[in-house]
C-alpha positions as CSV (number, residue, x, y, z in Angstrom):
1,X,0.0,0.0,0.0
2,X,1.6,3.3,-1.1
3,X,1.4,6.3,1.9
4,X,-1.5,9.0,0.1
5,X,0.8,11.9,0.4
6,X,-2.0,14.5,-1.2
7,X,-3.8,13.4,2.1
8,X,-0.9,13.5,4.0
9,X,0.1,17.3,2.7
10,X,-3.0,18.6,3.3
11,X,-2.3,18.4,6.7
12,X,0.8,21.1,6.4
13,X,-0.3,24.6,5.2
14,X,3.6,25.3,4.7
15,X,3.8,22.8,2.0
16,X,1.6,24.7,-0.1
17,X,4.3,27.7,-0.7
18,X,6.6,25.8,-3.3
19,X,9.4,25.6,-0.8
20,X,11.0,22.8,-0.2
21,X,11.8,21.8,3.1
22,X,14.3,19.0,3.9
23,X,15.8,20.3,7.1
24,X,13.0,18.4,9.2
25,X,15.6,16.8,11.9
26,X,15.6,20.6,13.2
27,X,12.5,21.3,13.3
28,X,9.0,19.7,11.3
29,X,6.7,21.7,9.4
30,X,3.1,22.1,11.5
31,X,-0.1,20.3,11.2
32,X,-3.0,22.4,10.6
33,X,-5.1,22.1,13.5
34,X,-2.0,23.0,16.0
35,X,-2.7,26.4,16.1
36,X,-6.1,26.0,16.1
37,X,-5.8,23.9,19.0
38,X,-3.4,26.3,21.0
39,X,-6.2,29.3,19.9
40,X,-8.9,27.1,21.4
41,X,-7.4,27.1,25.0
42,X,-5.8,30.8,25.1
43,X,-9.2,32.1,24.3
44,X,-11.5,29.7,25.7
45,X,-9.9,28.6,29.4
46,X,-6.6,30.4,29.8
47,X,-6.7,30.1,33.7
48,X,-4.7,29.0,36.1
49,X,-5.2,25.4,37.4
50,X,-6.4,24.0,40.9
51,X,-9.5,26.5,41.4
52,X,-12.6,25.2,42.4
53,X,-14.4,27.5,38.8
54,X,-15.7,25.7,35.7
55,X,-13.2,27.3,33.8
56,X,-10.2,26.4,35.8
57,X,-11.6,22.9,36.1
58,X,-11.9,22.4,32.0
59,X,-8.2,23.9,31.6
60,X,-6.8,21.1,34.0
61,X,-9.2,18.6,31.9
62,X,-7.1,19.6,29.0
63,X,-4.0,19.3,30.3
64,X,-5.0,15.5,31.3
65,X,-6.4,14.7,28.3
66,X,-3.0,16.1,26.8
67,X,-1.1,13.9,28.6
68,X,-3.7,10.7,28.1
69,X,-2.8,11.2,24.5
70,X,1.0,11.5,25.0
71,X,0.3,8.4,26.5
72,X,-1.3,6.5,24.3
73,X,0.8,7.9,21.4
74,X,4.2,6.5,23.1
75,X,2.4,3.4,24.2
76,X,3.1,4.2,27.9
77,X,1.2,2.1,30.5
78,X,0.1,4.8,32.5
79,X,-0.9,8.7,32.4
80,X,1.2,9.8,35.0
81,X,5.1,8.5,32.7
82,X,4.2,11.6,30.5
83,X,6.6,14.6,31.7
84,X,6.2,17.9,29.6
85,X,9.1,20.1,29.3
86,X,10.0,23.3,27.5
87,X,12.5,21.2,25.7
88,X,14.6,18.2,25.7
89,X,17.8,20.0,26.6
90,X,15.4,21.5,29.4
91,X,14.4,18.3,30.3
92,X,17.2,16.3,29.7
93,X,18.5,18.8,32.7
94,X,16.0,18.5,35.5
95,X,16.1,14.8,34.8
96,X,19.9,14.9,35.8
97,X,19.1,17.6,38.6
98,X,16.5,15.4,39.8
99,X,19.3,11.9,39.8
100,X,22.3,14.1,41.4
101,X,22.3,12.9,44.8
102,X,21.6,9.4,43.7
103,X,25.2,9.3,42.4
104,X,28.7,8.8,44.5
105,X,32.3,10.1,44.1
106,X,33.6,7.1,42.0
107,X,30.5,6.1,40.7
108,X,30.4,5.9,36.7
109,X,28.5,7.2,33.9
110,X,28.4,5.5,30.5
111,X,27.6,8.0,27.7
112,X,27.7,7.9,24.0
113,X,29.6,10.0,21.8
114,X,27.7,10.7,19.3
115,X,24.8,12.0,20.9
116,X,23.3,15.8,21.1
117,X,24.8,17.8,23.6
118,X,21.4,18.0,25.3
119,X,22.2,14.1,26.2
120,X,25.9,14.9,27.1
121,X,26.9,18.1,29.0
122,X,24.1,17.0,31.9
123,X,25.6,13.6,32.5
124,X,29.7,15.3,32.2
125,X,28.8,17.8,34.4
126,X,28.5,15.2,37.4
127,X,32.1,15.1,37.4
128,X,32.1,17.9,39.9
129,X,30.4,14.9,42.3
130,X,33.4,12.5,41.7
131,X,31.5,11.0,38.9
132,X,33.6,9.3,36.6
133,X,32.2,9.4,33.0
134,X,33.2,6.4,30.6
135,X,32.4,7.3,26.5
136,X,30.7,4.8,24.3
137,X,31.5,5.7,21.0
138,X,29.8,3.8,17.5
139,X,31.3,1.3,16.1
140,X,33.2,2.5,12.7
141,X,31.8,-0.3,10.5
142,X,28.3,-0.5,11.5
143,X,28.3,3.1,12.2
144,X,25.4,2.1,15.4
145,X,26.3,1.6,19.2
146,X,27.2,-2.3,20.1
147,X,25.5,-4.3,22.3
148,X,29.2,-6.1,22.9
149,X,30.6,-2.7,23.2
150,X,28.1,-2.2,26.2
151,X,29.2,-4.8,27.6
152,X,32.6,-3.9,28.0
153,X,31.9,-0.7,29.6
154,X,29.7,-1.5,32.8
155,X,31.3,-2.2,35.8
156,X,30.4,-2.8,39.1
157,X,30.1,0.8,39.4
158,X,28.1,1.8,36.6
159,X,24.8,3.7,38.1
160,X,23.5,5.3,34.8
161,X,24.0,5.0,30.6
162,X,22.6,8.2,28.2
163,X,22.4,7.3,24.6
164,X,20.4,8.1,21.5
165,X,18.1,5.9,19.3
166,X,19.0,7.5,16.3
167,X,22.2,10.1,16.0
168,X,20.4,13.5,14.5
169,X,23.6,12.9,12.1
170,X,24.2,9.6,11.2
171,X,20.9,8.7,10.9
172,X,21.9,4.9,12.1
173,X,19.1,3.3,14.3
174,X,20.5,1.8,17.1
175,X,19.3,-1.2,18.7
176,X,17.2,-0.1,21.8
177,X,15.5,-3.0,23.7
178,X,18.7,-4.5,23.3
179,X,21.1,-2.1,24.8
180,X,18.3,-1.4,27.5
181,X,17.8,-5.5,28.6
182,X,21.7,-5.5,28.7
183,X,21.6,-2.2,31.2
184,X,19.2,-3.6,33.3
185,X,20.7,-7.0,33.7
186,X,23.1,-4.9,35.2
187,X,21.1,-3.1,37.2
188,X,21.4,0.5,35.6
189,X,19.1,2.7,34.2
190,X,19.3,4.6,30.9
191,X,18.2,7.8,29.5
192,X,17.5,7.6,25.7
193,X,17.5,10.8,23.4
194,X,14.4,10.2,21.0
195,X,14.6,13.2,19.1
196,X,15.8,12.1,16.0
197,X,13.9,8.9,15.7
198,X,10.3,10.3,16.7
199,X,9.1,11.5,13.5
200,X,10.4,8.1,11.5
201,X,9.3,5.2,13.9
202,X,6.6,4.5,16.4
203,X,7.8,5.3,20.0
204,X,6.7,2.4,21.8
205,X,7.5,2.7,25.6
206,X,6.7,-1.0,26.1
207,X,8.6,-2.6,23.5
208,X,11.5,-0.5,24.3
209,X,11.5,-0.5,27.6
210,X,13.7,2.5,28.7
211,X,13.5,4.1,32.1
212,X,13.9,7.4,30.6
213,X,12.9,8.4,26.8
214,X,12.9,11.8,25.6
215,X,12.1,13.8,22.1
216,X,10.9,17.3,20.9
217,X,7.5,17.6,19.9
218,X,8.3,20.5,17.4
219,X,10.4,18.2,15.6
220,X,7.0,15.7,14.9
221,X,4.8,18.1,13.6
222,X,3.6,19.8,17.1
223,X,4.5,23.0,19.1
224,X,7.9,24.1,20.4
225,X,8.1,21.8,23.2
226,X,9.0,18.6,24.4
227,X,8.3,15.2,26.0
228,X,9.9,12.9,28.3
229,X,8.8,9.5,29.3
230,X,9.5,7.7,32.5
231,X,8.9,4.5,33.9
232,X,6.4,5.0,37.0
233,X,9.1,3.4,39.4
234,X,11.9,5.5,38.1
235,X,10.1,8.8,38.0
236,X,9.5,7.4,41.8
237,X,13.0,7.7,43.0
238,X,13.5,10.6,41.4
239,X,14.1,14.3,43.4
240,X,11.6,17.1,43.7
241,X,12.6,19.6,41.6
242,X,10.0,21.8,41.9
243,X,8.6,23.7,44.9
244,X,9.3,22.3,48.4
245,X,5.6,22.2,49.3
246,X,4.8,19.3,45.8
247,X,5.1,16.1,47.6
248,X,8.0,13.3,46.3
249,X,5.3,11.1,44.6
250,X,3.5,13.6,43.3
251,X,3.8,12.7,39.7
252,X,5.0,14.4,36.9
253,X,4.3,17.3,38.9
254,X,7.6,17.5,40.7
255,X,9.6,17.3,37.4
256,X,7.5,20.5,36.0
257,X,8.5,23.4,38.0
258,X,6.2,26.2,37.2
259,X,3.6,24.0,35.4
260,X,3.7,23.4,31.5
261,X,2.9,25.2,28.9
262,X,-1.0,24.5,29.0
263,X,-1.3,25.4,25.8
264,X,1.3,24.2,24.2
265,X,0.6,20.6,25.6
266,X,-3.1,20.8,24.6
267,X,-1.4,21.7,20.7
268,X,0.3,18.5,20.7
269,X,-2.7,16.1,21.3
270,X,-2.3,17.2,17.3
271,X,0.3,14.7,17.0
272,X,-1.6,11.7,17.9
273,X,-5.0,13.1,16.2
274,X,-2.8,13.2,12.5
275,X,-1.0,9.9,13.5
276,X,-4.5,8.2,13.6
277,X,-6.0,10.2,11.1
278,X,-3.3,8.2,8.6
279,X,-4.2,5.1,10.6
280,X,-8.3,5.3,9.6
281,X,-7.6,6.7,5.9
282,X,-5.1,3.6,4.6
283,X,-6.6,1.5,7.0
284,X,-4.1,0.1,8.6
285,X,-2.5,-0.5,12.2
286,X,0.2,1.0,12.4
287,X,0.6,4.5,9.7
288,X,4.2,4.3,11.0
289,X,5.1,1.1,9.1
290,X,3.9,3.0,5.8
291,X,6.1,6.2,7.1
292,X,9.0,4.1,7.3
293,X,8.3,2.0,4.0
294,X,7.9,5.6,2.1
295,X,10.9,7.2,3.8
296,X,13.1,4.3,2.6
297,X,12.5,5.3,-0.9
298,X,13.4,9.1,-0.5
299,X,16.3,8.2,1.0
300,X,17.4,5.5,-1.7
301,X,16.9,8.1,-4.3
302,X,19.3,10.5,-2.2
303,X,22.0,7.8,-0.8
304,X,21.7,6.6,-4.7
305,X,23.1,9.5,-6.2
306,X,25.4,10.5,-3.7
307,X,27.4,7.1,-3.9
308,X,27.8,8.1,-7.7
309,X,29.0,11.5,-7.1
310,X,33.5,11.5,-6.8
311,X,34.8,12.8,-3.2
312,X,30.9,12.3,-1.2
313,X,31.7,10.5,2.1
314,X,28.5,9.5,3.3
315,X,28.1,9.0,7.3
316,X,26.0,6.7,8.6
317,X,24.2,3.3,7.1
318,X,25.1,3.1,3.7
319,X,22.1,1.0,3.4
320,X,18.3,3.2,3.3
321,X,16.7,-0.1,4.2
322,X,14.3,1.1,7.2
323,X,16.0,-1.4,9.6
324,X,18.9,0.3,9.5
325,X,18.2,3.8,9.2
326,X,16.0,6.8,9.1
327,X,16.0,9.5,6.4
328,X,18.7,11.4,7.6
329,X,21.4,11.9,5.4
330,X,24.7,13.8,6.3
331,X,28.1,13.6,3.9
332,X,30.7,15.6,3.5
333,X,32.8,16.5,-0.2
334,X,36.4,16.1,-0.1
335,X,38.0,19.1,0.1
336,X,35.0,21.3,-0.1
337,X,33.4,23.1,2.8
338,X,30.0,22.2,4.0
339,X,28.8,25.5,4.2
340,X,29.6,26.9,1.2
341,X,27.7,23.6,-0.5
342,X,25.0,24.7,1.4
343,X,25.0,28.3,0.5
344,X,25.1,27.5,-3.2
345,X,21.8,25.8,-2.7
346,X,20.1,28.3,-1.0
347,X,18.6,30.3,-3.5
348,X,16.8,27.0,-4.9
349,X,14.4,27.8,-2.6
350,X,15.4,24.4,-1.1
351,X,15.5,24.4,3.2
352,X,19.1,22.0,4.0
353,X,21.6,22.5,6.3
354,X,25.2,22.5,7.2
355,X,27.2,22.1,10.7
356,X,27.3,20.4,14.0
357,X,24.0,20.0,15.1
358,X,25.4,20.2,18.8
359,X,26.7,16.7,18.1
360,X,30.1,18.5,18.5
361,X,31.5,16.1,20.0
362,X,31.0,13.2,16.8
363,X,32.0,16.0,14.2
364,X,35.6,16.6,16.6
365,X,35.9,12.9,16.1
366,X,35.5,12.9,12.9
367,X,38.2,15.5,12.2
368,X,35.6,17.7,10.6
369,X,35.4,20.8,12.8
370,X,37.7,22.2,9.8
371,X,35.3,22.1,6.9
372,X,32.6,23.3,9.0
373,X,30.7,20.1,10.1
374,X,28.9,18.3,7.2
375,X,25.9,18.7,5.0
376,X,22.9,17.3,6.2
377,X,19.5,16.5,4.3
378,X,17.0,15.1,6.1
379,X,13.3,13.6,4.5
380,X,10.2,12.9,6.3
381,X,7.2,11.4,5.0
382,X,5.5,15.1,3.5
383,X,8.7,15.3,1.3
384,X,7.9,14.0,-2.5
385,X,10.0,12.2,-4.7
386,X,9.9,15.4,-7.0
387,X,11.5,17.6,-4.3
388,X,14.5,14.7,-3.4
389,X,15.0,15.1,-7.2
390,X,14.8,19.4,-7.2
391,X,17.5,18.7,-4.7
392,X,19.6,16.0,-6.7
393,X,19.7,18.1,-9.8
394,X,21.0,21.0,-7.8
395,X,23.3,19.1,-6.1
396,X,24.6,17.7,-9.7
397,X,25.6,21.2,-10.6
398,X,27.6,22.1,-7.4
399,X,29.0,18.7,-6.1
């Protein structure tokens, strides 16, 4: 069954301009009814939650039945494992404020190297506690993290692990439930960085079974804001970090100092409306299985050319199959600078990008700090095979 992408584009009023966007790992274009949605509580019950008022009372009933969808969406078992968050950097912080004075000087911390920063700088800065951290890096051929490779790392001493599902630059997926069983054989808990896999794949809290699991919402067709999951026990033991007087299991409240964005949560039930929207229209179970099946061809087209072109190092899978990876696609040209590649397609009126992507830390690796990161294209389902092929026939010119 092939994805109906006229249905699927109606959803995005950006689409209709002409321009192309393939820069979606920094941000997705908007559904429709998001602002709607957001318009809908700022003018209808933009109170303040916990009065005894009708209106009060219907503004707290949306910010439930924002979470129950969260929920449902990420396949969480219950209500409560849905944590909003101005961001996942933001979140990704309080979640490490909130494990500080579970950890001891000599403790240690397993964290990849290839993640965002928003994974990284949190779990490094428990040094100053006489943490020690201990860097998992990919493995060079398969370009994923190793289970084996896991394996090696934990000690007796390991207390935590942060990694990502899918690097925002390589675009490799890397084997979750796995890497997760092996951790809690061991007793540890993880922290896995979603960002870059939650607009490809289903999130499916059950099957995956992290203890922590966070992504943006603005980068799956939502609002500017962001998610994290946790497992009821974990979320438990974690600290209050919000005002003294919110009780230690009261749930997520203590891990959303000042309250969410009411709004902004009541935008995303979007997400899941859209999701099940392409559910009911190709009737099927799961819309994400056509996503992925779809995405698989954009990024042949892309990967397909580029192993033609003389001097293109592509990172990542070399494969597109959609076990492998997502439609993400960075590469650098030999002896070319990655921005000025990207500059030269600008006035295309095609959206790509060039840089870091605050995976500093893989680009220093990678010795390409010099030639200003690489270039990175990356497809999601709205893209057509007509704008991969705008793109390629630019790219034949400059490349």
């Amino acid at each position: 069954m092939n994805l109906d992408l006229e249905f699927v584009r109606s959803h995005f009023p950006a689409l209709e301009s002409g321009f192309v966007f393939l820069d979606n790992a920094g941000g997705s274009q908007t559904l429709r009814n998001v602002p709607e949605l957001i318009e809908d509580y700022l003018l209808n019950c933009n109170v303040q939650h916990g009065a005894t008022y009708a209106v009060s009372e219907e503004a707290a009933t949306h910010l439930k039945h924002a979470q129950a969808a969260m929920a449902v969406f990420m396949n969480s078992s219950r209500v409560e494992e849905i944590v909003f968050g101005s961001s996942a950097t933001m979140l990704t912080r309080l979640l490490a404020e909130a494990m500080a004075s579970r950890f001891e000087e000599g403790d240690e911390i397993i964290v990849c190297r290839h993640d965002h920063e928003a994974n990284i700088g949190p779990w490094v800065a428990m040094e100053k506690h006489g943490v020690e951290v201990r860097w998992w890096k990919h493995n060079p051929d398969t370009w994923r993290l190793e289970p084996d490779d896991l394996r090696g790392l934990l000690t007796e001493r390991t207390r935590f692990i942060a990694f990502n599902h899918v690097s925002n630059i390589l675009g490799t997926i890397n084997p979750v439930t796995e890497l997760t069983d092996i951790a809690h054989d061991a007793g540890v808990r993880v922290c896995v960085d979603g960002v870059a896999w939650a607009s490809h794949r289903r999130m499916d809290m059950q099957a995956l079974r992290p203890d922590f699991y966070i992504w943006s919402t603005y980068k799956v067709f939502g609002p500017h804001c962001a998610i994290m999951y946790g497992d009821y026990d974990a979320l438990l033991d974690l600290d209050n970090v919000n005002h003294y007087v919110i009780p230690r299991d009261s749930i997520p409240n203590k891990l959303q100092p000042g309250n969410p964005n009411y709004e902004l949560a009541w935008g995303c039930t979007a997400i899941r409306d859209y999701i099940e929207s392409l559910a009911r229209r190709h009737d099927v179970i799961e819309p994400f299985d056509l996503i992925a099946a779809y995405e698989q061809q954009l990024a042949d087209r892309l990967l397909t050319f580029l192993a033609g072109k003389p001097g293109v190092k592509v990172f990542g899978a070399p494969s597109s199959g959609s076990a492998e990876r997502v439609s993400t696609i960075s590469f650098v040209v030999v002896g070319r600078d990655s921005k000025a590649i990207v500059e030269a397609v600008d006035p295309h009126g095609i959206g790509i990008r060039y840089g870091h992507f605050y995976s500093v830390r893989l680009i220093e690796d990678l010795g390409l700090a010099p030639q200003n990161g690489v270039v990175r294209v990356s497809m999601i389902h709205y893209n057509t095979e007509a704008e991969v092929d705008r793109l390629i026939q630019v790219f034949d010119t400059i490349l």
